[in-house]
VOPAGU-2260 file (C-alpha; in pm, 1 decimal, decimal comma):
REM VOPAGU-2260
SITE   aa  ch    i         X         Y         Z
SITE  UNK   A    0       0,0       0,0       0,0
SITE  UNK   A    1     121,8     315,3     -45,2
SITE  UNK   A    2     170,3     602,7     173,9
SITE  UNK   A    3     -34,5     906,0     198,4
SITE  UNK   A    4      95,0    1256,7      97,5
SITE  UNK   A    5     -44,5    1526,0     331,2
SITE  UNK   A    6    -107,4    1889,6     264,5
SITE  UNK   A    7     -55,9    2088,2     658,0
SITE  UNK   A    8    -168,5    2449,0     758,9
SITE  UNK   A    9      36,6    2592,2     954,5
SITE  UNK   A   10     -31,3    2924,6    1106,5
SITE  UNK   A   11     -22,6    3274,6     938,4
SITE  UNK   A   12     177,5    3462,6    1238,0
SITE  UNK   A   13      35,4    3305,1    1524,9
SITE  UNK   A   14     227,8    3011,3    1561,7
SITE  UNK   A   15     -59,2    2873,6    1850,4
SITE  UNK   A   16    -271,2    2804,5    1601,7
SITE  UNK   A   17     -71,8    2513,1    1487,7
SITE  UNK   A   18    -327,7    2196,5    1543,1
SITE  UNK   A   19    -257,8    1899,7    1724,0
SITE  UNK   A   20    -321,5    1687,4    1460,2
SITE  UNK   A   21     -96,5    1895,9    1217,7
SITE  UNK   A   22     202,6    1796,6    1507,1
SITE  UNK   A   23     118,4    1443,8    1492,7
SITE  UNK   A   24     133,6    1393,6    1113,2
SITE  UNK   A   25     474,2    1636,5    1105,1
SITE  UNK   A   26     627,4    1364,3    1382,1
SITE  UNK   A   27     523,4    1146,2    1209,7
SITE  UNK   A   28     587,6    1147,2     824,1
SITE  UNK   A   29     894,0     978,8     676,1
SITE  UNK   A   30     953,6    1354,1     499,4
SITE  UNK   A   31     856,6    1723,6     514,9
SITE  UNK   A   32     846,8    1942,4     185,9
SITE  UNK   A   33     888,4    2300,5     269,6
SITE  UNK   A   34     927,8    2608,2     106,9
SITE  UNK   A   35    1230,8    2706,3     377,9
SITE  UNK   A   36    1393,4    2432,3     653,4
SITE  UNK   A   37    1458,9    2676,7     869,5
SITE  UNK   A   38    1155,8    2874,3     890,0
SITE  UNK   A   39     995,9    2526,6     906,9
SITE  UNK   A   40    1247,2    2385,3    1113,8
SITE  UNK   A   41    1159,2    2643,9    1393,9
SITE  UNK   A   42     769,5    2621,4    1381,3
SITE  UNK   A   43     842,6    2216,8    1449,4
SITE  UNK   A   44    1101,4    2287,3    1720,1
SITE  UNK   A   45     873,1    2541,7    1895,1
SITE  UNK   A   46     566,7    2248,6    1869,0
SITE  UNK   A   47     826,0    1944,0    1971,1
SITE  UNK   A   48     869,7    1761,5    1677,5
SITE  UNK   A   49    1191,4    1646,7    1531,0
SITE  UNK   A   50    1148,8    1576,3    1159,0
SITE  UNK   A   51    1307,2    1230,9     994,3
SITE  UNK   A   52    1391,9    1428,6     664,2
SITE  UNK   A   53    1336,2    1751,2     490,4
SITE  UNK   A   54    1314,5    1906,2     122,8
SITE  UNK   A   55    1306,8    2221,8     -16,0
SITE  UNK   A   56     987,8    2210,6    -200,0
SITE  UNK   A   57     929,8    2565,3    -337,8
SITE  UNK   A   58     834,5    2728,5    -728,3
SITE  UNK   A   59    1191,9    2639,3    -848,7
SITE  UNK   A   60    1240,0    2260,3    -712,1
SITE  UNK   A   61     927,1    2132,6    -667,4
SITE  UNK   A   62     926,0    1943,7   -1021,9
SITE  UNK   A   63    1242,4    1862,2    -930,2
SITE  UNK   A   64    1111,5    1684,9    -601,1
SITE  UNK   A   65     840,9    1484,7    -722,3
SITE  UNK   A   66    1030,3    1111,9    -756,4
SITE  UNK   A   67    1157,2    1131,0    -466,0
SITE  UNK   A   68     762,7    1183,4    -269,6
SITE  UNK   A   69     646,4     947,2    -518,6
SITE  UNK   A   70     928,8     707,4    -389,0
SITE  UNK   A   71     843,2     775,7     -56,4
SITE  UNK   A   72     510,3     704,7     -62,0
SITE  UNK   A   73     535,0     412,7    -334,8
SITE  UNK   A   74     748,0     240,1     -38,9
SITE  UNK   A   75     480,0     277,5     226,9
SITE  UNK   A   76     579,5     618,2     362,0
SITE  UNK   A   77     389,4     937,8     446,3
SITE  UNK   A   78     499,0    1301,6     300,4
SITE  UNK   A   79     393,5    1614,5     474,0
SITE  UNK   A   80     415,5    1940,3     235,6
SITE  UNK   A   81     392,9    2267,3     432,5
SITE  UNK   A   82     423,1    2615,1     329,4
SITE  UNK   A   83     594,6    2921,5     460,7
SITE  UNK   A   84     249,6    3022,1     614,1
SITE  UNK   A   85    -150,7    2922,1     504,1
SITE  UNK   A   86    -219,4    2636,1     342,6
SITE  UNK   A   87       5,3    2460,3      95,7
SITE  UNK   A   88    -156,7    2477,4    -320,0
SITE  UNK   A   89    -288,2    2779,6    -268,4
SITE  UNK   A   90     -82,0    3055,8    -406,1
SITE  UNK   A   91     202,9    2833,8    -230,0
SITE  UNK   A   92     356,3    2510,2    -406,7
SITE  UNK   A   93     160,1    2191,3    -371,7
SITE  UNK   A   94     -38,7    2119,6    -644,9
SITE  UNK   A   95     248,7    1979,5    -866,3
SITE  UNK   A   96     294,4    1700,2    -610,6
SITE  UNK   A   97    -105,5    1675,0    -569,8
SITE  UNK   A   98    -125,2    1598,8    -915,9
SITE  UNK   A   99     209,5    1377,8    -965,9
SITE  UNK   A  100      39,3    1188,6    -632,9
SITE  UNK   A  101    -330,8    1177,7    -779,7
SITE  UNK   A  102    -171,8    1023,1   -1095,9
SITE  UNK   A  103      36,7     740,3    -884,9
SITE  UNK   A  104    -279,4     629,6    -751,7
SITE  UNK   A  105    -120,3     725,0    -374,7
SITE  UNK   A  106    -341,6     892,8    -108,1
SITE  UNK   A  107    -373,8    1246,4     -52,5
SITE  UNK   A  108    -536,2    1410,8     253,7
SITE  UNK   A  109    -439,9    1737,1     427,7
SITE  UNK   A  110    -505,2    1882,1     767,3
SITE  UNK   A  111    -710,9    2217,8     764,0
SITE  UNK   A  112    -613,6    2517,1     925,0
SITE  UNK   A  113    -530,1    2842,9     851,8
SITE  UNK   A  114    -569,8    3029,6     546,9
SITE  UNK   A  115    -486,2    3402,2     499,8
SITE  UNK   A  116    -799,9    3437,8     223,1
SITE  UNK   A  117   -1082,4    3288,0     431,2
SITE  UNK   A  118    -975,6    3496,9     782,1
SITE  UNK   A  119    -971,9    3808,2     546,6
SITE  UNK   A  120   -1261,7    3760,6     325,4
SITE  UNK   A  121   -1459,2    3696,9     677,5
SITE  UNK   A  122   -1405,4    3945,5     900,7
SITE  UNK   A  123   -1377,4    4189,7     601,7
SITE  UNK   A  124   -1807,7    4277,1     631,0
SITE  UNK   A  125   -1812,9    4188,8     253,4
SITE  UNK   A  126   -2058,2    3962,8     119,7
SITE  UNK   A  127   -1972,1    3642,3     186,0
SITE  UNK   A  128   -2215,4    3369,2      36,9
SITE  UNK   A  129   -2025,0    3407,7    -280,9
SITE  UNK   A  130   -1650,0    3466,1    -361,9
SITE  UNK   A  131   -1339,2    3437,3    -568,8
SITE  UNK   A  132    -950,9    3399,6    -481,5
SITE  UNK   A  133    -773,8    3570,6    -748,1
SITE  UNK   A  134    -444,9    3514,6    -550,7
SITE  UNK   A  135    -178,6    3753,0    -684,2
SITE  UNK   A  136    -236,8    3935,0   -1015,9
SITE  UNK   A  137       2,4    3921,2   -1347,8
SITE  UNK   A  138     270,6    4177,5   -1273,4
SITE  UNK   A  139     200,6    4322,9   -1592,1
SITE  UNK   A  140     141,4    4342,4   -1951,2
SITE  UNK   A  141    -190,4    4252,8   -2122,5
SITE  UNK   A  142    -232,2    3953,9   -1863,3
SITE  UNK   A  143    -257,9    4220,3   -1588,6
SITE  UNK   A  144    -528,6    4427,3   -1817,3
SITE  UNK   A  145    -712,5    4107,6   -1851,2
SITE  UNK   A  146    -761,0    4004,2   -1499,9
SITE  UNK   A  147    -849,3    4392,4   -1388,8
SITE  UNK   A  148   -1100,4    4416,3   -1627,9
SITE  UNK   A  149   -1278,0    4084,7   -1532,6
SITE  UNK   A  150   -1218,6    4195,0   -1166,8
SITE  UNK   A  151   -1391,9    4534,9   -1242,5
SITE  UNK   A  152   -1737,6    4347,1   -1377,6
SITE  UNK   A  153   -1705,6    4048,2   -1098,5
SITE  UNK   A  154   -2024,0    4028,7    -904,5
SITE  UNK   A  155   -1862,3    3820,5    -652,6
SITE  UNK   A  156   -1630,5    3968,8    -400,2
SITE  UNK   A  157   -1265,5    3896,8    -469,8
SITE  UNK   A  158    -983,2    3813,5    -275,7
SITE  UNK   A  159    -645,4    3878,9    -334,5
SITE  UNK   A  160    -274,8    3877,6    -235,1
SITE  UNK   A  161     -26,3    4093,2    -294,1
SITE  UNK   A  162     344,4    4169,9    -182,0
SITE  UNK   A  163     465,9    4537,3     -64,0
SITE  UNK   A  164     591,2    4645,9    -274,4
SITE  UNK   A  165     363,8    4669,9    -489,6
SITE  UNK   A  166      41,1    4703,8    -298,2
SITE  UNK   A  167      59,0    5073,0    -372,1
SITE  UNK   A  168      24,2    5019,9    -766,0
SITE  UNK   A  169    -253,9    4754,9    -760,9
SITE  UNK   A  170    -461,9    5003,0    -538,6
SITE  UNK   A  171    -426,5    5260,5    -827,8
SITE  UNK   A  172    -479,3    4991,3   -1075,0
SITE  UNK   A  173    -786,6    4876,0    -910,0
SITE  UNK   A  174    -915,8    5185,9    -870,9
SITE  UNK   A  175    -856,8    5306,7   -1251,7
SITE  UNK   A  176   -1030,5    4960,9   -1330,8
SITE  UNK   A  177   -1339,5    4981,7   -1135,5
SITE  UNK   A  178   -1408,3    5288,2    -986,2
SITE  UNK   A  179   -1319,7    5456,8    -679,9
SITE  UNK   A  180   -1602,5    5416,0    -504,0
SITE  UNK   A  181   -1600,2    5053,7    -520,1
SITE  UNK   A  182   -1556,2    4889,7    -151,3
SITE  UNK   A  183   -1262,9    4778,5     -63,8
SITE  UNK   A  184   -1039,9    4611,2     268,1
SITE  UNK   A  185    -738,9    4547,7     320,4
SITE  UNK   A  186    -550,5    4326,9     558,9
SITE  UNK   A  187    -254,0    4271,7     714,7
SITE  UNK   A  188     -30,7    4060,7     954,6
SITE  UNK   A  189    -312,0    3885,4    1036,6
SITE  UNK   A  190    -317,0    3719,0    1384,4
SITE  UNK   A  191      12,3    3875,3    1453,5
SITE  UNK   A  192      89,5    4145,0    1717,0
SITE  UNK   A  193      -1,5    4433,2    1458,6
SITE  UNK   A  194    -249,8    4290,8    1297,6
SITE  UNK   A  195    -412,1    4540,7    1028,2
SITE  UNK   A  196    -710,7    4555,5     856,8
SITE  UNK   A  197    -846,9    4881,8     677,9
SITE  UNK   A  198   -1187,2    4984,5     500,2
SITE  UNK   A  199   -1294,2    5210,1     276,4
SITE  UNK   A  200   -1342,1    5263,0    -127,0
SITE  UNK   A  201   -1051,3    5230,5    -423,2
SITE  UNK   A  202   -1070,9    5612,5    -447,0
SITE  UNK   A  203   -1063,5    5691,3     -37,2
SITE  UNK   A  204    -807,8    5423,4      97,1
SITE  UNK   A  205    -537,3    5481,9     307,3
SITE  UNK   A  206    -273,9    5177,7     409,6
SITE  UNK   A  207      -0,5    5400,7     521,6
SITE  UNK   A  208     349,6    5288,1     422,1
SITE  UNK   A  209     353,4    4965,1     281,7
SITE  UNK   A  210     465,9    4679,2     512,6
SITE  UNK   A  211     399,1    4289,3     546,0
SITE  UNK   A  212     222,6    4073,0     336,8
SITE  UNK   A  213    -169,3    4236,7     196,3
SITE  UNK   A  214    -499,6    4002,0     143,1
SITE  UNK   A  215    -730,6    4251,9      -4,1
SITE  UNK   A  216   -1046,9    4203,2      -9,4
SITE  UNK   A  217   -1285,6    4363,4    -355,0
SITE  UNK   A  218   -1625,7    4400,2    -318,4
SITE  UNK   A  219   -1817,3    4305,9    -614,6
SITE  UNK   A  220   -1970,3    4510,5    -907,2
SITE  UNK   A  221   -2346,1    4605,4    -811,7
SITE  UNK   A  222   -2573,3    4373,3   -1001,8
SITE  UNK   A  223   -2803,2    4580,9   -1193,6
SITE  UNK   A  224   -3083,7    4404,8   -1335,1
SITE  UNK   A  225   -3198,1    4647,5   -1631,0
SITE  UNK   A  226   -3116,6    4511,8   -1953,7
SITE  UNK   A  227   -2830,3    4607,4   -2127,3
SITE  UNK   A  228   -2882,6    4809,3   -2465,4
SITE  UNK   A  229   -2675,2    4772,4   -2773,1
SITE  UNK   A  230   -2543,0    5085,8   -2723,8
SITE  UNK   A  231   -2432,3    5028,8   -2359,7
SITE  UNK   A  232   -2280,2    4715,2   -2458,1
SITE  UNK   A  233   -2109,4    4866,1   -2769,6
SITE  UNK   A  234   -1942,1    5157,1   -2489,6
SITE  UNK   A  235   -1791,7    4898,7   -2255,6
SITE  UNK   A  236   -1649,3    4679,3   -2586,6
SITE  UNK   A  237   -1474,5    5018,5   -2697,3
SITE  UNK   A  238   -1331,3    5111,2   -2293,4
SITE  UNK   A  239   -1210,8    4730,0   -2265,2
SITE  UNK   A  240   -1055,9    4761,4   -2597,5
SITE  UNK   A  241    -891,1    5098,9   -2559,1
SITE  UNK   A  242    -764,4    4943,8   -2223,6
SITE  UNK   A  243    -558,1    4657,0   -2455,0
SITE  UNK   A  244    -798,2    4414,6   -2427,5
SITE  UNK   A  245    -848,6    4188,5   -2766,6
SITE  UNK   A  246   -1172,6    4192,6   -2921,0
SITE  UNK   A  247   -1194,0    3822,0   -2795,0
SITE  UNK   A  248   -1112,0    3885,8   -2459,0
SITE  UNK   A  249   -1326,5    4240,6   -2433,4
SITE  UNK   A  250   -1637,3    4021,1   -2571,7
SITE  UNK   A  251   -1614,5    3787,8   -2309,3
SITE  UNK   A  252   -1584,4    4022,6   -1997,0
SITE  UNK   A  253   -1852,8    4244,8   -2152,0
SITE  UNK   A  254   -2093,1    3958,3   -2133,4
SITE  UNK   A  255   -2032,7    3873,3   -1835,8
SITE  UNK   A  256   -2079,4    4175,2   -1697,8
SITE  UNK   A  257   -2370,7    4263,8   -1887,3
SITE  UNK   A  258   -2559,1    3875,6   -1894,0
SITE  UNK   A  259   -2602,2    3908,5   -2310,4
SITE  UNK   A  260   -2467,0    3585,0   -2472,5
SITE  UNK   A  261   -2081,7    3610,1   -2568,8
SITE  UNK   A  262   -2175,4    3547,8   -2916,3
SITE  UNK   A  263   -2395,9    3824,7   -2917,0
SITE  UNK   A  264   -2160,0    4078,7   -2793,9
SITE  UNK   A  265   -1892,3    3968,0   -3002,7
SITE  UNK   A  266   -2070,1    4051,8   -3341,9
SITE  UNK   A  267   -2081,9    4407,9   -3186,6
SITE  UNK   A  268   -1707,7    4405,5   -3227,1
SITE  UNK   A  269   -1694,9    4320,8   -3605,0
């Protein structure tokens, strides 16, 4: 039989909200993929546990890494993958060694935990009972155009990450995409000492100077049930377009945003 490859929260800042179980399966895995061993190697010596082996497992070698967890757990063994902070796979690695594992017909299981995007998205006062992680945008280019202008007609509130240096930028961006009255909070060092979270609108928001890792939560475009005309349709094809969208890619957010079939808006572009 073969072993089981676990995905493990562990915390976001505080490290008490490590769970029992997640010490149990980190004692007791034949190896632990990390993204750093000694970041890692101090959340298991401040929780007890003495690890058998550890790999770097981060964007770089985690291809790299996945015959030796698949020979791990084709002899019998469990594998642990952790990330820095959250939970592993999202916007962390993971999911290559999911997959590779899924494929070798071994088990995968995780222990839940924390998870920067769910503690923001609820105690942001956003709508909740529908959402989207966006995790961290293109950088730039006409990838980055794309994703704000999907982001500016998304009815569902939107979470996503972003580093600090550039925190600053995406604010603007976000604001030049969809408004600056849209709602808007951001978060930071969650469960940590200085734990931040600010509201407001894109066009009103202060974060001060820009420290720590940011979850920001987007609230989502008011739904406006009167039918979109022709002409209102044709006015956001030309503003997505002007913006460097395709005519593809502008016909598909525009129907989305305004609920008229993609086909439908694309013959507006021809």
């Amino acid at each position: 039989m073969s072993g089981t490859l676990w995905l493990v929260a562990t915390p976001i800042g505080n490290l008490g909200d490590l769970q029992p179980r997640a010490i149990e399966v980190l004692a007791a895995v034949e190896l632990v993929c990390c993204e750093d061993t000694r970041r890692t190697g101090l959340l298991l010596h401040h929780s007890g546990v003495k690890a058998k082996r550890m790999a770097v497992c981060n964007e770089h070698t985690e291809h790299d890494l996945i015959d030796r967890v698949l020979g791990v757990l084709g002899s019998g063994g469990d594998v642990a993958v952790v990330s820095d902070a959250g939970t592993p796979g999202v916007s962390d690695p993971g999911e290559r060694l999911v997959r590779a594992a899924i494929d070798a017909s071994c088990n995968v299981s995780s222990v839940p935990g924390p998870s920067a995007a769910v503690m923001a998205v609820t105690i942001s006062g956003l709508d909740t009972s529908r959402f989207v992680f966006e995790g961290f945008l293109p950088r730039k280019g006409r990838e980055r155009a794309t994703r704000l202008a999907e982001l500016a007609c998304e009815p569902r509130t939107s979470v996503l990450y972003e580093a600090p240096h550039r925190a600053l930028r995406t604010l603007s961006d976000l604001c030049e995409a969809c408004g600056p009255n849209r709602d808007i909070v951001v978060t930071r060092e969650l469960t940590k000492m200085h734990e931040t979270v600010v509201r407001g609108t894109l066009g009103s928001i202060d974060i001060g100077e820009p420290r720590g890792e940011y979850v920001f939560v987007l609230a989502g475009v008011p739904i406006d049930n009167t039918p979109a005309t022709d002409q209102d349709v044709q006015r956001l094809l030309d503003e997505a377009i002007a913006d460097g969208m395709s005519k593809r890619d502008a016909a598909t957010a525009v129907a989305q945003q305004t609920g008229r079939s993609r086909r439908d808006v694309y013959q507006l572009t021809i």
